[in-house]
C-alpha positions as CSV (number, residue, x, y, z in Angstrom):
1,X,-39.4,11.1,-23.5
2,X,-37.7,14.9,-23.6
3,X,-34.1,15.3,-23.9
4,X,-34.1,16.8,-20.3
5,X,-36.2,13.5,-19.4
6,X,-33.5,11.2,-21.2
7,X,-30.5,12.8,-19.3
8,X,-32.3,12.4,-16.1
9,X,-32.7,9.0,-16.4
10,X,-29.6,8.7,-17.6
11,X,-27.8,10.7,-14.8
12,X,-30.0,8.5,-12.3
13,X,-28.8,5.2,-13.5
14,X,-25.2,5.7,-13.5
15,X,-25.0,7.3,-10.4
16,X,-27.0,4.2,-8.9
17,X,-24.2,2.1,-10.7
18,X,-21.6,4.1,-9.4
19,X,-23.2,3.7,-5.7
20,X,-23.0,0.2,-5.8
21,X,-19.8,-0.2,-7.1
22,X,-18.1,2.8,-4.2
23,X,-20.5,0.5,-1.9
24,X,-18.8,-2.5,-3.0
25,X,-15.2,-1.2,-2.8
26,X,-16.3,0.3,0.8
27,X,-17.0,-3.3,1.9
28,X,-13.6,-4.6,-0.1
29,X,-11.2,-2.8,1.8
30,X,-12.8,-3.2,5.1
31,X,-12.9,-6.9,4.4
32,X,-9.4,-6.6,3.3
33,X,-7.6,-4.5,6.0
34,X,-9.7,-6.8,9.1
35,X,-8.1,-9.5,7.5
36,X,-5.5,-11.1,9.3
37,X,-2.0,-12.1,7.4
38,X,-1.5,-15.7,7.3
39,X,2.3,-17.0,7.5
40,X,2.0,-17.9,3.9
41,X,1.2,-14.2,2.8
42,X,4.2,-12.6,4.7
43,X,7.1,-12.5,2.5
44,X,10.6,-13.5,2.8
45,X,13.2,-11.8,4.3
46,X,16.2,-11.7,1.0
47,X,19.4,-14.0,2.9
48,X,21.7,-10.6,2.7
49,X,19.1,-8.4,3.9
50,X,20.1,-6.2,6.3
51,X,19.2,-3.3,8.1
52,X,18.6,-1.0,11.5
53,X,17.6,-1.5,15.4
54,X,16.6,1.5,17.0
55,X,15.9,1.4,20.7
56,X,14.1,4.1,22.3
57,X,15.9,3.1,26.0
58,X,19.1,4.3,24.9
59,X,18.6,6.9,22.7
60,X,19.6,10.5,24.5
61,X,17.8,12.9,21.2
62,X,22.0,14.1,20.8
63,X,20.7,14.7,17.0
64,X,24.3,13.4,15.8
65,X,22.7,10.8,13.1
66,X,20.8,13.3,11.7
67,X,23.6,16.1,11.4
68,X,26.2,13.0,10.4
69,X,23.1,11.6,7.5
70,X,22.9,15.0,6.1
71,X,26.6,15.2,5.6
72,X,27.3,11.8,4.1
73,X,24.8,12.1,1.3
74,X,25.1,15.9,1.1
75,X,22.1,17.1,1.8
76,X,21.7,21.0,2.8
77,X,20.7,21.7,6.5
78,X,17.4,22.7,7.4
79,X,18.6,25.7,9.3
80,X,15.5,28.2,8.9
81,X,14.0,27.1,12.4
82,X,17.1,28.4,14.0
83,X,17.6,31.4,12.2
84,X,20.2,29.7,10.2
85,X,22.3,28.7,13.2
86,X,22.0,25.0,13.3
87,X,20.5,22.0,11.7
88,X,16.8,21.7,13.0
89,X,14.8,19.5,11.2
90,X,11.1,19.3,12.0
91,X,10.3,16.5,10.1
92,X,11.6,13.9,6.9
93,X,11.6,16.0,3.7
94,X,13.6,16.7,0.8
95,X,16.3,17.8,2.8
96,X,16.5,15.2,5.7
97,X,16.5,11.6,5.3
98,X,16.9,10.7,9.0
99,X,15.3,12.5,11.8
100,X,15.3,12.5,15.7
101,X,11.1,13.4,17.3
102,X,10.0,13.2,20.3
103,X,6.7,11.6,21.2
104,X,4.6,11.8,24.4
105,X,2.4,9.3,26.0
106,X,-0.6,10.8,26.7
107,X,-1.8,8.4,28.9
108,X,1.2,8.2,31.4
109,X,3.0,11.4,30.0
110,X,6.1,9.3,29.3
111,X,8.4,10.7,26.4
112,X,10.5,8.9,24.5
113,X,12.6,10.0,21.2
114,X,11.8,8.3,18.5
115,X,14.1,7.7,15.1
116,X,12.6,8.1,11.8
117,X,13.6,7.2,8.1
118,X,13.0,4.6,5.2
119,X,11.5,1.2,7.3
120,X,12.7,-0.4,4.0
121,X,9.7,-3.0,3.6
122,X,10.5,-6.6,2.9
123,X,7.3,-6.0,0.4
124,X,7.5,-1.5,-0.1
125,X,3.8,-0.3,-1.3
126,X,6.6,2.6,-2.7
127,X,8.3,0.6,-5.2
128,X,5.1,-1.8,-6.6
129,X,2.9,1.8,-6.5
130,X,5.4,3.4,-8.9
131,X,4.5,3.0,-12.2
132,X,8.0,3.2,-14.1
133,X,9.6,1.4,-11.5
134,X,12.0,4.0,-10.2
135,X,12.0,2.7,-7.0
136,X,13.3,-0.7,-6.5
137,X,14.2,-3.2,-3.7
138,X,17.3,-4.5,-4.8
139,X,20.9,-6.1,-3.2
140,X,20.8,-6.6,0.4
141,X,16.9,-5.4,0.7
142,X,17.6,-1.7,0.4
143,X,15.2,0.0,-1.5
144,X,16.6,2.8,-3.7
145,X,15.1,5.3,-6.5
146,X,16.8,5.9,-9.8
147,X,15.8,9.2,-11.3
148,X,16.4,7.9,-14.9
149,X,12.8,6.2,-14.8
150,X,10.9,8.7,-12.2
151,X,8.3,11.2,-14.3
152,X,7.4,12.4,-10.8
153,X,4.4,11.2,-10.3
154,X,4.3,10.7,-6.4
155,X,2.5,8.1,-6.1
156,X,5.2,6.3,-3.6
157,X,4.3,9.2,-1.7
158,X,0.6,8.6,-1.2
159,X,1.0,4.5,-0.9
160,X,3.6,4.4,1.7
161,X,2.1,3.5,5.1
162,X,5.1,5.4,6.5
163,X,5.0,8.7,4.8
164,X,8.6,8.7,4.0
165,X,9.2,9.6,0.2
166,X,9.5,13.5,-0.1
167,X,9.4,15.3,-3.5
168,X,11.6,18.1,-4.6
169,X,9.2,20.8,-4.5
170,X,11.7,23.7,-5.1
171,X,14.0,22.3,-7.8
172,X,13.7,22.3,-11.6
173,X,14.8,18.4,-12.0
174,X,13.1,17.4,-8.4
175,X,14.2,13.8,-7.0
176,X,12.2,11.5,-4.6
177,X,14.4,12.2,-1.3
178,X,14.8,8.9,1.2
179,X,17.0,6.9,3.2
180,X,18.9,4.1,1.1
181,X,20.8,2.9,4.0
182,X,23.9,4.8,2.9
183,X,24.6,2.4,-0.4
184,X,27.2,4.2,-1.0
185,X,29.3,3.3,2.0
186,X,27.8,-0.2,2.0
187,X,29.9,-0.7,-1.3
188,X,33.2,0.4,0.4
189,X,32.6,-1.9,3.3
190,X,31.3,0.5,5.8
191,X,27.8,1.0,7.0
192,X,24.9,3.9,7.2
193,X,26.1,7.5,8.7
194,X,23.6,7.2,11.4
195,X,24.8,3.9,12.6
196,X,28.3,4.8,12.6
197,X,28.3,8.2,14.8
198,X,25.7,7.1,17.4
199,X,27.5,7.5,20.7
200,X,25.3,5.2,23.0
201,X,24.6,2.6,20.3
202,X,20.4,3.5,20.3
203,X,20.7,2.6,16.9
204,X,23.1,-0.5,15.1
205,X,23.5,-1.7,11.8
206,X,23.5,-5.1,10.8
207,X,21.7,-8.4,9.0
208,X,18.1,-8.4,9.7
209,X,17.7,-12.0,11.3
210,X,20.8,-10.9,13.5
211,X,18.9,-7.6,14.3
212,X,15.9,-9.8,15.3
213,X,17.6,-12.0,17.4
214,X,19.5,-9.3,19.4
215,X,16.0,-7.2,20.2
216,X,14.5,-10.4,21.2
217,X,17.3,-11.1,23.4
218,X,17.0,-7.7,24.5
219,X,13.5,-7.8,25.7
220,X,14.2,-11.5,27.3
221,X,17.2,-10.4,29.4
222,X,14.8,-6.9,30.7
223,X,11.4,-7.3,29.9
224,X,10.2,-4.7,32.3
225,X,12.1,-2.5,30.3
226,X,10.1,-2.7,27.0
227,X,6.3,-1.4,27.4
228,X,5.4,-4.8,25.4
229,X,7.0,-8.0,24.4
230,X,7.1,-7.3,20.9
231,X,9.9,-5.9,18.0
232,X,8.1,-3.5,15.5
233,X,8.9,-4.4,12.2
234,X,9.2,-7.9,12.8
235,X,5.8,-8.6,11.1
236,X,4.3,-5.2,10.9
237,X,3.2,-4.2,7.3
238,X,4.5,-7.7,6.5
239,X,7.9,-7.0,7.5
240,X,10.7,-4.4,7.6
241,X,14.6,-3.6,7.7
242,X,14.8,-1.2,10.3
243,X,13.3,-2.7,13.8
244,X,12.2,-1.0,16.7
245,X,11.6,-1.7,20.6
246,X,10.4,0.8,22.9
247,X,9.8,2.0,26.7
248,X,6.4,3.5,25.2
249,X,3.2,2.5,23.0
250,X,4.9,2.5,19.2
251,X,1.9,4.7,18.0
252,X,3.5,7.2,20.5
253,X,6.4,7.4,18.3
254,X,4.5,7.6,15.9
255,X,4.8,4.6,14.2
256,X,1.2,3.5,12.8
257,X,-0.2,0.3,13.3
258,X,-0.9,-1.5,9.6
259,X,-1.4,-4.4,10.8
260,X,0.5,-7.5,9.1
261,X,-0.5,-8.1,6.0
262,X,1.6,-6.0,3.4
263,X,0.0,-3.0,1.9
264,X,0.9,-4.0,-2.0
265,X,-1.5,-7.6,-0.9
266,X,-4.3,-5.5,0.6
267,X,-4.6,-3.1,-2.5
268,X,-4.2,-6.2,-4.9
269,X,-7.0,-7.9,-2.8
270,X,-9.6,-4.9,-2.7
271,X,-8.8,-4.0,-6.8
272,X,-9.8,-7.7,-7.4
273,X,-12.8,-7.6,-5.0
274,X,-14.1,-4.6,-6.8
275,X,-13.8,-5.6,-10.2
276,X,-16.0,-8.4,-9.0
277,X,-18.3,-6.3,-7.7
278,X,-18.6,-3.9,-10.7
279,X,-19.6,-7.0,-12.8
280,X,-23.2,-6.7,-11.7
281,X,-23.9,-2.8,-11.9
282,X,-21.8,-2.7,-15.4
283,X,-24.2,-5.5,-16.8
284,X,-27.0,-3.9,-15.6
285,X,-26.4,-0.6,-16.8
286,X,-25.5,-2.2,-20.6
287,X,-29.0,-3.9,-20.4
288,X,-30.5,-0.6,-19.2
289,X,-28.9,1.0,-22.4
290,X,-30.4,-1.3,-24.6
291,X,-33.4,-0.8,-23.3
292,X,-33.1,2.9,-23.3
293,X,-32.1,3.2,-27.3
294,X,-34.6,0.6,-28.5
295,X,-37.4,2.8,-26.7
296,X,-35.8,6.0,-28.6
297,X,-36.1,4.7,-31.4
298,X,-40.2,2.9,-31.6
299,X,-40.6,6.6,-29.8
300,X,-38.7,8.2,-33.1
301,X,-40.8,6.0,-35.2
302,X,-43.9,6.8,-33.6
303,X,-43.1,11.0,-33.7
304,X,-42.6,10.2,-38.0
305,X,-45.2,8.2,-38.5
306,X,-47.7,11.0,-36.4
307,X,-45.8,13.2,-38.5
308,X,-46.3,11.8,-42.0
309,X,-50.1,11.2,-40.9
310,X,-50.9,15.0,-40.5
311,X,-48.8,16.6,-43.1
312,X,-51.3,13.8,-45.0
313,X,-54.3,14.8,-43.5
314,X,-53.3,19.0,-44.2
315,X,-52.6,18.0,-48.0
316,X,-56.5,16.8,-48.6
């Protein structure tokens, strides 16, 4: 067997082990994601959790959260779409933690604005994906980032169903930018910015289970209001803080549809489904390397004894 014959086999066998084990992780998360959440999997709400309602029936898109957010954590204005004239904001980044979008329903060419920050996850994909543990759900369910243990790595970027941590792009000593429920006013007794400035009430602070308990009441009392009987948030992604009900489809607004089961249970579920899988190929492909250096070396053997026999035969 040539050298160029050895890596050729070589190249052919891992990349059949590597086809089996992408084939098996294929499988995994589909088997994982079709999955439905059973009650036991969803995880419990912490007693002082609290959190948002936002509902898309009384919000008139005044944009006075997002210019009263921007304020109270002092953020600088995204003025460049307006030439520097006013705060317009096209989407979350590292300069807006609290936004105001419109979305249109293709189908019956309803609009509706739609609010968007942290969902604050009862289990966050953010805060198990970071490696240090800069981001953490702590008092009252808020989930916060402490820039003492981030080595900005982004991965709560990428893991969040949500797409809500932005990076610092532009800075020298970037932070992870995204709504912590205004903490800081929390602590003096008051609640978020947002909350606090909204003139029709769209969106209200509060405890979750209270939160839940008024949207179900709301969709009760005017169910023809609502384009389904059903709070986003409740259950979605195994549960959030900020709840939504809406005159339109929620994937109108935007909001995706996960499913229930959290995302930190799914990825835990397919990583554990593939390392079963890869048992098989990696087993095969140790036995195949075996096989491989004990026929290198009867083929070395073979090449010195021929060897030895004609430098013999040349002597006499």
């Amino acid at each position: 067997m040539t050298a160029l014959d050895r890596r050729a086999f070589l190249t052919g066998l891992a990349g059949g082990a590597c086809a089996a084990t992408v084939a098996a992780g294929a499988a995994a998360v589909g088997a994982a994601v079709a999955a439905p959440a059973l009650a036991a999997d969803l995880p419990t709400p912490r007693p002082d959790a609290v959190g948002m309602l936002y509902d898309t029936t009384r919000c008139v898109g005044c944009k006075a959260c997002v210019t009263e957010c921007a304020k109270v954590n002092g953020l600088e204005p995204e003025t460049g779409r307006s030439g520097g004239l006013w705060q317009m904001p096209e989407d979350l980044s590292a300069r807006t933690k609290n936004v105001i979008k419109l979305g249109k329903d293709e189908a019956t060419g309803k609009t509706s604005f739609v609010k968007r920050q942290c969902m604050h996850c009862l289990d966050p994909a953010c805060a198990t994906g970071c490696p240090f543990h800069a981001l953490t759900k702590g008092e009252k369910g808020i989930v916060s980032w402490d820039g003492s243990r981030c080595i900005g790595c982004r991965y709560c970027e990428v893991v969040c169903p949500f797409n809500v941590p932005k990076f610092e792009w532009d800075r020298f000593n970037p932070k992870i930018v995204k709504c912590e429920l205004c903490f800081h006013l929390l602590a003096e007794g008051g609640q978020p910015g947002c909350t606090r400035v909204c003139p029709t009430e769209a969106v209200v602070f509060g405890r979750r289970e209270d939160l839940l308990a008024e949207a179900k009441e709301r969709i009760r009392a005017a169910p023809h209001t609502y384009h389904e009987d059903r709070v986003y948030g409740e259950r979605d992604a195994g549960g959030t803080q900020v709840l939504y009900l809406s005159h339109v489809p929620f994937e109108t607004l935007g909001l995706p549809l996960v499913g229930e089961t959290p995302v930190p249970k799914v990825a835990a579920h397919v990583h554990g489904l593939v390392a079963k899988f890869m048992v098989l190929p990696a087993a095969a492909y140790v036995l195949m390397l075996r096989f491989v250096r004990r026929h290198w070396k009867e083929h070395d053997e073979e090449a010195r004894r021929l060897e030895l026999e004609q430098g013999l035969k040349e002597q006499l």
